[in-house]
MARLO-675506 format. One record per residue (C-alpha): residue in three letters; y, z, x. Coordinates in steps of 0.05 Angstrom, whole numbers, plus 5000, padded with zeros to 4 digits. Example, Ala and Ser with C-alpha at 12.3 -4.5 7.8 and 13.67 -1.06 7.14 Angstrom:
BEGIN
ALA491051565246
SER497951435273
END
This chain:
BEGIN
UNK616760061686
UNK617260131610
UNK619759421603
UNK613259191643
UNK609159691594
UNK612159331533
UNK609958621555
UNK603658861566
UNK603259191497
UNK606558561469
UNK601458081506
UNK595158521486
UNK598158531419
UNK598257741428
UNK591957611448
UNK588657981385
UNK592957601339
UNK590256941355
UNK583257121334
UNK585357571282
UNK582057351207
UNK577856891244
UNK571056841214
UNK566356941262
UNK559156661271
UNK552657131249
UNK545056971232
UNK540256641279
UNK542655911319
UNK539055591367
UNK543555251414
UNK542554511424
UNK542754301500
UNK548453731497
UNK552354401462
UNK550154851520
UNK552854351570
UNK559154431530
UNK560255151522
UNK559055211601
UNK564954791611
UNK568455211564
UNK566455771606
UNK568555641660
UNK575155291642
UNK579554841683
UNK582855301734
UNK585854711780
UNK590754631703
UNK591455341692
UNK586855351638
UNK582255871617
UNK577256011559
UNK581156171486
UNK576056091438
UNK569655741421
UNK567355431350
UNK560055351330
UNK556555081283
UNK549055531251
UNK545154881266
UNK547654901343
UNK548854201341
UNK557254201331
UNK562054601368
UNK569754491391
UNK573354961440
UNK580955171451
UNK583855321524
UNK588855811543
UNK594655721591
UNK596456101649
UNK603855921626
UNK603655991557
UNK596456441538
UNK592956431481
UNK597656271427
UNK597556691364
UNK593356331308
UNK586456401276
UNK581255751273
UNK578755851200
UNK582055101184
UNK576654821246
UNK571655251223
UNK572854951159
UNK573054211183
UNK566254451215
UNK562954611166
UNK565854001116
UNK562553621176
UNK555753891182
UNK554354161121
UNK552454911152
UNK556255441168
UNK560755541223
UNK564656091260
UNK566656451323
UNK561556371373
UNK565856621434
UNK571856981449
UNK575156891516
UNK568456981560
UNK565757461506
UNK560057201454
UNK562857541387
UNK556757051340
UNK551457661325
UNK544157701308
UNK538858101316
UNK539658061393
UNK547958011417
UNK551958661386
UNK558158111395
UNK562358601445
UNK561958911504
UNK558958801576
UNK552558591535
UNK555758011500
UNK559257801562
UNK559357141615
UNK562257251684
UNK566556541713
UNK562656611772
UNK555756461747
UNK551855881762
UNK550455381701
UNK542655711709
UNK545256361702
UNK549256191634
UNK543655941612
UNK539856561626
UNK545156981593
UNK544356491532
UNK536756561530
UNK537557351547
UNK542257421472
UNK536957081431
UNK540956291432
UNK536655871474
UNK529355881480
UNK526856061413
UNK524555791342
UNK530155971302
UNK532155231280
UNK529354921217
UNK521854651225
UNK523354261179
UNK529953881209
UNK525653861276
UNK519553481250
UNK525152901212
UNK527852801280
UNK521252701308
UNK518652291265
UNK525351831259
UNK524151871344
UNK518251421345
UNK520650921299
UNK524650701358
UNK527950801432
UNK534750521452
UNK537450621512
UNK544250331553
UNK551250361561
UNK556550041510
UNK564050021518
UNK568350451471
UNK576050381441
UNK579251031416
UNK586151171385
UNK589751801403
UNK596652011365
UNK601252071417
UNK598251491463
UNK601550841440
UNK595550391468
UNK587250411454
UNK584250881508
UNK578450471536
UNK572550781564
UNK564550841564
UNK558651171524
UNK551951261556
UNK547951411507
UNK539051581503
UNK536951571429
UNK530651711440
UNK533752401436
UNK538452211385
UNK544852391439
UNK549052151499
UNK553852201539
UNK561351881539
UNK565951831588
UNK573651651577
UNK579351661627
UNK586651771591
UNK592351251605
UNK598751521647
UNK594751831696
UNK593152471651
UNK585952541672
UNK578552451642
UNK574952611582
UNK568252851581
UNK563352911515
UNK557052851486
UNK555252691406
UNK549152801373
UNK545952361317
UNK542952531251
UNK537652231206
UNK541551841158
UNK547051461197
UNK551452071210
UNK552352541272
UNK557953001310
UNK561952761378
UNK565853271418
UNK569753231487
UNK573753591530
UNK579353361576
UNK581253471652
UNK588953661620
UNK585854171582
UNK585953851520
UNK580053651471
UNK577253321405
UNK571653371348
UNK569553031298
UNK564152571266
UNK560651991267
UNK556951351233
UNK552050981265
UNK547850361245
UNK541050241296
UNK542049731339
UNK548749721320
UNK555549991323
UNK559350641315
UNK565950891284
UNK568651671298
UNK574152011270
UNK576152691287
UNK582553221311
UNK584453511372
UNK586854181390
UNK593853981366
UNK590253701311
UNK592053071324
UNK588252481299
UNK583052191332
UNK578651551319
UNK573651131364
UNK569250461356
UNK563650331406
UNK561449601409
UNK555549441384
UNK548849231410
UNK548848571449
END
């Protein structure tokens, strides 16, 4: 019985390491929906793998975010995300921190207290209820984005709509060959979708990215072997695209998507 006590100690012990010093989120964010579609996912984790939700990263403008898994086998390892907060926020240009904490939402403002039943998502729960939990906290649903970053994108919006499907080549350390795959993408929203099965039988990849005024934007994507990438992106209308980024090993990771025939 003690020995059984001490792993538990040891594993609660563990489990608070791996977040400890890690800076977490604050202010008012207004979660984009190609983001919400994301953090749902994140939610509600891969349990046919044995993964489960470790830790999510967000970025103040809602637009970039990045998640870590933890293993049935292994847990959450002990480590804090202030170097991917970091990259974040090099990539964005806002700030960035903890948005979520296992199934707990630790980012505060005037709404979430950041612990407790309050702050926190049940696996169960329907994407619509999520979404209602989001709204509920202050995240979804209100005005808190810039006015000013809303009317650029509108106004960029109507200077042109492209929509279709392109092929896409990405590089992966530790895959020898180009990972070939798909991007669906609507830019009359400025985002999409993409779409990328994994060589050697490993699984899918699932994403979206979101553009920016000025040629630059933020791709994310999460894989069926509980694995996952982030990074950014530079796009030319009508043409093509080039992402670099780092996994959750932070391995490298860089993509082309064809351009417009």
């Amino acid at each position: 019985m003690k020995k059984l006590l001490g792993i538990l100690v040891l594993g609660l012990l563990l489990s608070t390491a791996s977040f400890a010093g890690t800076k977490k989120g604050k202010g008012e964010v207004s979660i984009k929906d190609s983001t919400v579609d994301y953090f749902i996912k994140y939610i509600k984790g891969t349990p046919s793998k044995g993964g489960s939700p470790g830790s999510f990263i967000l970025s103040s403008d809602g637009y970039w975010a990045t998640y870590y898994s933890c293993s049935t086998t292994s847990g959450c390892q002990a480590s804090n995300y202030n170097s991917t907060i970091r990259e974040c926020e090099e990539a964005t240009g806002v700030s960035c921190g903890l948005f979520a904490r296992r199934r707990t939402i630790v980012w505060k403002n005037d709404i979430n207290p950041g612990k407790g039943k309050a702050s926190t998502i049940k696996s169960k729960w329907s994407d619509a209820e999520i979404r209602a939990k989001l709204t509920e906290l202050g995240f979804l649903g209100g005005s808190t984005s810039s006015s000013r970053t809303n009317k650029k994108i509108k106004e960029v919006v109507k200077k042109y709509e492209l929509k279709g499907e392109r092929s896409i080549a990405l590089s992966w350390d530790g895959y020898e060959d180009l990972i070939a795959g798909t991007v669906e993408f609507d830019e009359t929203d400025y985002k999409g979708t993409l779409n990328i099965p994994l060589p050697n039988n490993d699984g899918t990849c699932d994403g979206t990215y979101s553009l920016q005024e000025g040629g630059k934007g933020t791709w994310q994507i999460a894989c069926s072997n509980n694995m996952g990438a982030a990074g950014t992106l530079k796009w030319v209308k009508d043409g093509g695209v080039t992402g670099t980024g780092r996994d959750h090993n932070d391995k490298k990771v860089k993509f082309t998507v064809s351009k417009n025939s």
